[in-house]
C-alpha positions as CSV (number, residue, x, y, z in Angstrom):
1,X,24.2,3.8,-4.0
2,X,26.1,4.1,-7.4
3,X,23.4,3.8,-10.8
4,X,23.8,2.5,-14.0
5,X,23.5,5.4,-16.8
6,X,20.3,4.2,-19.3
7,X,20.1,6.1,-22.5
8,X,18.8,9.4,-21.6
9,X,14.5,10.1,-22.5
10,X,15.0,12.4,-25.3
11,X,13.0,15.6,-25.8
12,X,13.8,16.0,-28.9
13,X,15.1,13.1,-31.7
14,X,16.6,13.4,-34.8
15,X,13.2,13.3,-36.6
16,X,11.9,15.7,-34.8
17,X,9.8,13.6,-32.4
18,X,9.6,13.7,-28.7
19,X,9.1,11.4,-25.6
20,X,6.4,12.3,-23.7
21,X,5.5,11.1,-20.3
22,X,1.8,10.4,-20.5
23,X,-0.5,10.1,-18.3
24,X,-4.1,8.4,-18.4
25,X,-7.2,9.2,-16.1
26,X,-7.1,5.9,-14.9
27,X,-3.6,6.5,-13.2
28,X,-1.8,4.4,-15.1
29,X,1.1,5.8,-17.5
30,X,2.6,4.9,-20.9
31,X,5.6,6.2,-22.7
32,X,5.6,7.1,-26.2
33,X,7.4,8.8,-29.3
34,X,5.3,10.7,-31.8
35,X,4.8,13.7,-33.9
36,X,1.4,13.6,-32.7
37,X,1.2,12.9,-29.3
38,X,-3.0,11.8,-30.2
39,X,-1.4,8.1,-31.8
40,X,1.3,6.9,-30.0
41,X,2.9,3.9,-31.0
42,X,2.9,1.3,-28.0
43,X,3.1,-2.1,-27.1
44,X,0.6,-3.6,-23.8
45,X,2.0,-6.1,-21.3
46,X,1.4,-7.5,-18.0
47,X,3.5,-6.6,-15.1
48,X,2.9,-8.3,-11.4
49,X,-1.3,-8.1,-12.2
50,X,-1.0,-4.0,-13.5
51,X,-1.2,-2.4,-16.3
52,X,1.6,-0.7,-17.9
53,X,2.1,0.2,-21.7
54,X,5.2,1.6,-22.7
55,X,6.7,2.2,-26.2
56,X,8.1,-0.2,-28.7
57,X,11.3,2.4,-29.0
58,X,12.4,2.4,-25.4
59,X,13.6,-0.8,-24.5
60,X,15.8,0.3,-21.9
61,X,12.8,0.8,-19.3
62,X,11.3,-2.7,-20.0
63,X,13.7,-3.8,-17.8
64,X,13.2,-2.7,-14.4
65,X,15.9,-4.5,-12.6
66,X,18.5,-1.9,-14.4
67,X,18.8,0.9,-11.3
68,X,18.8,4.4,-13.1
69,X,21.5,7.3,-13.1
70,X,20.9,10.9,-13.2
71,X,22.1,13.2,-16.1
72,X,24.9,13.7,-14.2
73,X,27.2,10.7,-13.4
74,X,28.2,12.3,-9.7
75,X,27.2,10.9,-6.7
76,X,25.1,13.0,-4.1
77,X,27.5,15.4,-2.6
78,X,25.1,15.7,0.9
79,X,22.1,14.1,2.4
80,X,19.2,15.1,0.4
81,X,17.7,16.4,4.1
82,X,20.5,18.5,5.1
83,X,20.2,20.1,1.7
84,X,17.2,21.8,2.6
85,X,17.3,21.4,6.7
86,X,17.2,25.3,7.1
87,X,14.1,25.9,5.3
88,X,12.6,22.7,6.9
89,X,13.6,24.3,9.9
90,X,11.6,27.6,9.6
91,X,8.9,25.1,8.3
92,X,8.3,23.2,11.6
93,X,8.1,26.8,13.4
94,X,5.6,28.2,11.0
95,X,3.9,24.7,11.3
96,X,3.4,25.2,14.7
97,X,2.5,29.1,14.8
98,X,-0.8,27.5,12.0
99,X,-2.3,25.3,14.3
100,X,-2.7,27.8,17.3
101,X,-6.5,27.7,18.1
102,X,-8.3,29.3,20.6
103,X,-9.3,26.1,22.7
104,X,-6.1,25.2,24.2
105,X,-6.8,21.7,24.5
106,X,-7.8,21.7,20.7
107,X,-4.8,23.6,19.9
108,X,-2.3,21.2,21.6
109,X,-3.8,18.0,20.4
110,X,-3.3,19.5,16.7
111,X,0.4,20.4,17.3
112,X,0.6,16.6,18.8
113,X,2.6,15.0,15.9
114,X,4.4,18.7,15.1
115,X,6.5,18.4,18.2
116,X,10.2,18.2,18.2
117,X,11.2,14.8,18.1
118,X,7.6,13.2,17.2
119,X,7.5,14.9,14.5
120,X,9.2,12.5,11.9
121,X,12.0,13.3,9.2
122,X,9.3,15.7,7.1
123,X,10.4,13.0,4.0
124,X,6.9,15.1,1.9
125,X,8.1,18.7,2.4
126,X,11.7,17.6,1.9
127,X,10.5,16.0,-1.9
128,X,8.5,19.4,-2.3
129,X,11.5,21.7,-1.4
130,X,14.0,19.6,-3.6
131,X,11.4,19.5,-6.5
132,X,11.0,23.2,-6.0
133,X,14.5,23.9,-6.7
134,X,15.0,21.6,-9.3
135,X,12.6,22.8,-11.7
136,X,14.3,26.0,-10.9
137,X,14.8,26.6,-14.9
138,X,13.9,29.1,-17.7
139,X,10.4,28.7,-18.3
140,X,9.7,29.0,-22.5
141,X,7.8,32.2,-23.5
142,X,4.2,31.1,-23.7
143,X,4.2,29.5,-20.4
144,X,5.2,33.2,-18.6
145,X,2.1,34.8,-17.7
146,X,3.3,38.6,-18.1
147,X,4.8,41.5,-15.9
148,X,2.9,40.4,-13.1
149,X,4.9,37.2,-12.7
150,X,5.9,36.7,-8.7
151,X,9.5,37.5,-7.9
152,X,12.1,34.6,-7.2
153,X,11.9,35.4,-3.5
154,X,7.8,35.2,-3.7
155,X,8.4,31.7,-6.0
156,X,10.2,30.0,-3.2
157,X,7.6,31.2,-1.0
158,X,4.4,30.1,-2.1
159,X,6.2,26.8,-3.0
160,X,6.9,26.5,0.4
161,X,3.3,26.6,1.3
162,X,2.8,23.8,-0.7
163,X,5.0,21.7,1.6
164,X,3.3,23.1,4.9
165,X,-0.2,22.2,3.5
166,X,0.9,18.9,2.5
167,X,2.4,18.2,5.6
168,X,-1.2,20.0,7.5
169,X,-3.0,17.1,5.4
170,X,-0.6,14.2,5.9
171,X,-0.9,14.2,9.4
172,X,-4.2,15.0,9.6
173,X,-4.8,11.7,7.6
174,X,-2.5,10.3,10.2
175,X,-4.7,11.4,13.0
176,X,-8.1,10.4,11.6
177,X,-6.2,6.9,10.5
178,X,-5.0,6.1,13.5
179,X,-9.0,6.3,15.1
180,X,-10.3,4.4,12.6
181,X,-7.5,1.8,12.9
182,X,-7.7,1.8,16.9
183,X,-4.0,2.4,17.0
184,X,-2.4,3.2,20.2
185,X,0.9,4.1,19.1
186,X,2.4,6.5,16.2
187,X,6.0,7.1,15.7
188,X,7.1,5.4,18.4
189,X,4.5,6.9,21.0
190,X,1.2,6.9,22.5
191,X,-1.0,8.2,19.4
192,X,-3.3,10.9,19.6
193,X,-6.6,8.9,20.0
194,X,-5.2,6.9,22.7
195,X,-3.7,9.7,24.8
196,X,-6.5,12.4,24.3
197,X,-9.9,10.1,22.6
198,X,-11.2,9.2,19.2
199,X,-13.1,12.7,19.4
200,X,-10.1,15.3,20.3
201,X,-8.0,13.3,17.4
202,X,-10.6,13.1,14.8
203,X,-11.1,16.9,15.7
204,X,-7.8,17.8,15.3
205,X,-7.5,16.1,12.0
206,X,-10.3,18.3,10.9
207,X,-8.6,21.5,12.1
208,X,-5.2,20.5,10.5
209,X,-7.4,20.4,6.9
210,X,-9.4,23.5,7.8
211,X,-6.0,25.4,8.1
212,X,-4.4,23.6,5.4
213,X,-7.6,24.9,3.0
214,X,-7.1,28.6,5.0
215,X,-3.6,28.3,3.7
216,X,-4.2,26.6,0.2
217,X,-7.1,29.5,-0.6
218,X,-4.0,32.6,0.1
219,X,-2.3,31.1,-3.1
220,X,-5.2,32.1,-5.2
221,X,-4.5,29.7,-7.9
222,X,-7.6,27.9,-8.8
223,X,-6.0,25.3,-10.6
224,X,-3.5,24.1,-7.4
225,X,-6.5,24.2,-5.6
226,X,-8.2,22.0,-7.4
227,X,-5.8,19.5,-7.4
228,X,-5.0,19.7,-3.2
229,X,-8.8,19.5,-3.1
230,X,-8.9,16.3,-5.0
231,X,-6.3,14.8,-3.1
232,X,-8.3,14.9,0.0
233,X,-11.6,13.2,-1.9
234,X,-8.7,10.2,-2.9
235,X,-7.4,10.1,0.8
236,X,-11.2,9.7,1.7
237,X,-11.8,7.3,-1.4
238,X,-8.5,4.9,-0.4
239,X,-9.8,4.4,3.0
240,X,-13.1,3.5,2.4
241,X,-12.1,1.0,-0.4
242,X,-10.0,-0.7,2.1
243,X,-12.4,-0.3,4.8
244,X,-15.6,-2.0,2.2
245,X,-13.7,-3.6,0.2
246,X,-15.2,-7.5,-0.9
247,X,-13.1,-10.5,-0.9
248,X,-12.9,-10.7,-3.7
249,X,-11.4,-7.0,-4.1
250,X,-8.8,-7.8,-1.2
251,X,-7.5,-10.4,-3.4
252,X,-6.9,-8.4,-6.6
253,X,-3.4,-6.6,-7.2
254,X,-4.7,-4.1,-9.2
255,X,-7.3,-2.9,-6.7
256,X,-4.8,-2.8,-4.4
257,X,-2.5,-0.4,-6.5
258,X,-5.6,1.7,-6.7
259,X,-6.2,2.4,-3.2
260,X,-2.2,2.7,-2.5
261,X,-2.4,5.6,-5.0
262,X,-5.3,7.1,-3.3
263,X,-4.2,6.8,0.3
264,X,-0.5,7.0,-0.2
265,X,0.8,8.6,-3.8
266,X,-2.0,10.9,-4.7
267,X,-0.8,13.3,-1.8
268,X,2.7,13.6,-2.9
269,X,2.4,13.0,-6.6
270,X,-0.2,16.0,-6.7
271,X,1.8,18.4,-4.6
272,X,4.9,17.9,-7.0
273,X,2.6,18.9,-9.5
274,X,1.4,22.0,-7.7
275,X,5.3,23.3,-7.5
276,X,5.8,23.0,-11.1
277,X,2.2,24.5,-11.9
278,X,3.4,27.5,-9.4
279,X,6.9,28.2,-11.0
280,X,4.7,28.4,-14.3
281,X,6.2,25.4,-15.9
282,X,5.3,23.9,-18.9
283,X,2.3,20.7,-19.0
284,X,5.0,18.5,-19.9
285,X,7.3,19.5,-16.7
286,X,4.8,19.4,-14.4
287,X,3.3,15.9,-15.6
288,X,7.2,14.2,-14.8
289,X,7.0,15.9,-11.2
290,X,3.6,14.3,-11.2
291,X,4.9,11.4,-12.1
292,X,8.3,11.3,-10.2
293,X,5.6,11.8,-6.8
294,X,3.4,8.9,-8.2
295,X,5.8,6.0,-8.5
296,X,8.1,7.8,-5.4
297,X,4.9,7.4,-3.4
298,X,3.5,3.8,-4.5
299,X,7.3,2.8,-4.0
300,X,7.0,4.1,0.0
301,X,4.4,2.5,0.5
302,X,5.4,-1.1,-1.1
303,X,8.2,-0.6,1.1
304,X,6.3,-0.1,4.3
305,X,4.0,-3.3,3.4
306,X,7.2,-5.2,3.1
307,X,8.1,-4.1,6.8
308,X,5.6,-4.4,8.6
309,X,6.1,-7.9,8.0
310,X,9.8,-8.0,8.0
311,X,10.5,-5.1,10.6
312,X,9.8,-5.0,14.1
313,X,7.7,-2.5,16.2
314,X,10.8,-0.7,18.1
315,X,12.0,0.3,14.6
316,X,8.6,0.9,12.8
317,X,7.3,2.5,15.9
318,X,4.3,0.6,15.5
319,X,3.3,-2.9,16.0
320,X,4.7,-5.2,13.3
321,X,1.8,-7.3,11.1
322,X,-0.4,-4.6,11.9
323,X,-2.1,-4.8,8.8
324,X,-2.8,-8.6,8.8
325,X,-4.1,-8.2,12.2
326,X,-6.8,-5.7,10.6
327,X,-7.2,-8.0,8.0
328,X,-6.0,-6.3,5.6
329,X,-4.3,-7.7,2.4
330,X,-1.2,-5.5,0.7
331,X,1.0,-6.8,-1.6
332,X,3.7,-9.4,-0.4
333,X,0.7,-11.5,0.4
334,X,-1.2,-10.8,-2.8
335,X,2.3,-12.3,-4.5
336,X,2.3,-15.3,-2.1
337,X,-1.8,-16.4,-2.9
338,X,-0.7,-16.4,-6.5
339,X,1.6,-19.2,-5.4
340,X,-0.5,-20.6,-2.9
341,X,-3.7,-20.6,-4.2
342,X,-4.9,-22.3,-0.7
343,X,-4.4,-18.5,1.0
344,X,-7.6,-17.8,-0.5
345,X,-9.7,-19.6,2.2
346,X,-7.5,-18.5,4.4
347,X,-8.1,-15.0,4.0
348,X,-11.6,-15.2,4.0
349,X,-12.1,-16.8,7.1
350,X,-10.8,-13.1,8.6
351,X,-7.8,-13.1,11.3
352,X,-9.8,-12.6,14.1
353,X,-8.2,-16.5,14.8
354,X,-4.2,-16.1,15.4
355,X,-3.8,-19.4,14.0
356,X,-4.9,-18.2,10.7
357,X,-2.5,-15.4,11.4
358,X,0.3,-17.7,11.9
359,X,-1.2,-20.2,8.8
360,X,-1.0,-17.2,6.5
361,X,3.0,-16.0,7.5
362,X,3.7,-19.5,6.7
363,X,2.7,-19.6,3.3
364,X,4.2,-16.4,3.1
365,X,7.9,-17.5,4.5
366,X,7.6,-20.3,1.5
367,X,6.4,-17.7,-1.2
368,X,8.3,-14.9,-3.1
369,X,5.5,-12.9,-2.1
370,X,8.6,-10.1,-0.3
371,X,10.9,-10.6,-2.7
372,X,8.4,-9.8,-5.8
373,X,7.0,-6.8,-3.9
374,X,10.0,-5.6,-3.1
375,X,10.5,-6.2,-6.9
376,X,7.9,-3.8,-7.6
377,X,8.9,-1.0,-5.3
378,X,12.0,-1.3,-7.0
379,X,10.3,-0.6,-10.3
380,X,8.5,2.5,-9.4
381,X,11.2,3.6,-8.0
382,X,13.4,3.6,-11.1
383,X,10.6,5.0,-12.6
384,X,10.4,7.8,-10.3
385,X,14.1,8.6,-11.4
386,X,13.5,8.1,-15.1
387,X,11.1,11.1,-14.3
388,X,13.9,13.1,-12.8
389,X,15.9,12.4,-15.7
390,X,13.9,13.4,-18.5
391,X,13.3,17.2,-17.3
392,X,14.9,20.0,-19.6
393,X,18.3,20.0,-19.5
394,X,20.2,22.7,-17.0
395,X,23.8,23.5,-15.9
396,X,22.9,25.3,-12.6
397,X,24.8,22.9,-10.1
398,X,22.1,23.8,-7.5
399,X,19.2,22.7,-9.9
400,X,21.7,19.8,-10.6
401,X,22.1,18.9,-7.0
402,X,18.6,19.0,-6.4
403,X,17.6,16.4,-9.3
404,X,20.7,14.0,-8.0
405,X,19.0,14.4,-4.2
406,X,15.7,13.5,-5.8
407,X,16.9,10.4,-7.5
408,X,18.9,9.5,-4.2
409,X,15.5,9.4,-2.4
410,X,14.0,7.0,-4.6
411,X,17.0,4.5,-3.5
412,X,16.5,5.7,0.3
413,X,12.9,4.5,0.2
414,X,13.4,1.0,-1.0
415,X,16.5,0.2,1.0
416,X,14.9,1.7,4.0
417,X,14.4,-0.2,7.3
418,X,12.0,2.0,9.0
């Protein structure tokens, strides 16, 4: 899918100033221009119950329904997968070679979702891989940290334990999900808990972390560690918000965007972060792969609200309107109560009743609820390439092919079907 070309986010301006890419504590982001990045000059509004501040003197992202183009105005020469299929490749085998254990039984339920052909399209460690490659540029002066910097062959290596442990503590939220949720099917099979128990799956998602942690401590880079670390507290904190969450909270759009970033965009927003912080980039690099994981990752996971109503279980490889079975409340149906104010008492009578079920999909089929989600995926999404855009300039076509692969993913998760 072809892009229109915005006006590029300029590190440097004819003043002097820059654009920085800013991020809050509360998760939230804001662009601004300023000699001193402690005042910036913004401007608050509302969008779809969030909020977002951006900067009086960028206009261009105010409106989300522009699509956005790389620096470069080619198209992506290859699938962004096959660009990194070999190491992806060597990935799955070293994947598998981790989660040998000494209890056989233990040691095959943790390799369950690692198998060839269960295993899914590795869409994390692909990001990872691509990210790693396009930050591939000269790092300024203060940033190096000396002779004893790691060699290019090292680089790649470490950063490719970045995607293994991300992938060790994506499915081992997978596998602790799926008990909690009583799922009996993942990816288009019998899940772990319903082919081995609740207590071989939940074991084997604590295994997968315990390696992951083996694996993250051998980088000895406290500050990487830190961040993986918190990442598992958010995967922790996401889940039980939607597990306790009041009515109250099920209705509100913005505590829904929290617990998406927890459970969802925390993971992979983080891990882009850990590549840059690895290939010593600079605070401002790593904050727009922070940033290009973030909206990438709340994008995926509109997306995958939006199908499991409008998708069916052969393609999902799970039951569709699983979440509204559980009672839980994501975002096309958040848009569709603010239309229907009625949905309310729907929603808190529960679903346990499949006429409420079937009461709620109709107010839904009248709303814009999937069309205004989908409307939001879309805008994280171009902000996840905006992010792409904005990093320092470089005429390495690999680094180059890389960035266009990273933006091309941003388009492949909102106009997926599965």
């Amino acid at each position: 899918m072809l892009f229109s070309r915005i006006s590029r986010i300029q590190r440097t301006g004819i003043s002097g100033c820059r654009w920085f890419l800013f991020h809050r504590p509360d998760h939230h982001h804001q662009f601004f221009r300023s000699e001193n990045p402690l005042h910036p000059t913004e401007s608050t509004q509302k969008v779809l119950g969030c909020r977002e501040t951006f900067s009086r003197d960028l206009p261009a992202l105010h409106g989300f329904s522009h699509n956005i183009h790389h620096q470069s105005s080619s198209i992506v020469e290859q699938d962004p997968f096959s660009l990194v299929a070999d190491e992806l490749s060597l990935l799955a085998n070293r994947l598998q070679s981790m989660v040998v254990a000494e209890v056989p039984k233990l040691a095959s339920a943790a390799e369950y979702l690692f198998k060839m052909g269960v295993e899914g399209k590795r869409f994390r460690p692909t990001v990872l891989l691509l990210m790693a490659t396009a930050l591939n540029v000269s790092v300024p002066e203060p940033y190096l940290s000396g002779p004893g910097d790691v060699s290019t062959k090292e680089l790649r290596a470490r950063q490719q334990s970045i995607a293994e442990i991300t992938e060790m503590i994506h499915v081992a939220s997978l596998l602790h999900d799926d008990v909690l949720d009583d799922a009996d099917t993942r990816r288009g099979i019998g899940s772990l808990n319903f082919v081995m128990g609740n207590k071989l799956a939940v074991l084997a998602g604590d295994f997968l972390l315990s390696r992951a942690c083996v694996a993250l401590a051998a980088l000895k880079n406290t500050e990487v560690v830190s961040l993986l670390a918190k990442v598992v507290e958010h995967l922790v904190t996401g889940e039980t918000m939607q597990m306790t969450s009041t009515s109250q909270q099920c209705c509100s759009m913005e505590y829904y965007m929290q617990k998406t970033y927890y459970k969802t965009a925390s993971l992979i927003s983080n891990s882009c972060k850990a590549i840059a912080l690895l290939a010593g980039q600079t605070a401002e690099v790593a904050m727009l792969a922070y940033e290009y994981g973030r909206n990438l990752g709340l994008a995926f996971q509109l997306m995958d609200d939006i199908l499991d109503f409008t998708g069916t279980s052969a393609s999902l490889g799970k039951g569709s309107l699983s979440d509204i079975r559980h009672g839980i409340i994501t975002a096309p149906m958040l848009f569709a109560m603010e239309e229907f104010p009625q949905l309310h008492a729907v929603v808190d009578q529960g679903f346990d009743d499949p006429a409420n079920v079937d009461l709620a999909l109709e107010y839904l089929g009248k709303s814009r609820g999937i069309q205004r989600a989908r409307e939001l995926a879309t805008k994280h999404a171009n902000l996840a390439a905006a992010a792409i855009d904005s990093l320092p300039e470089s005429n390495d076509e690999d680094v180059r092919k890389s960035r266009r692969a990273l933006v091309d993913l941003t388009q492949r998760v909102i106009t997926r079907t599965k």
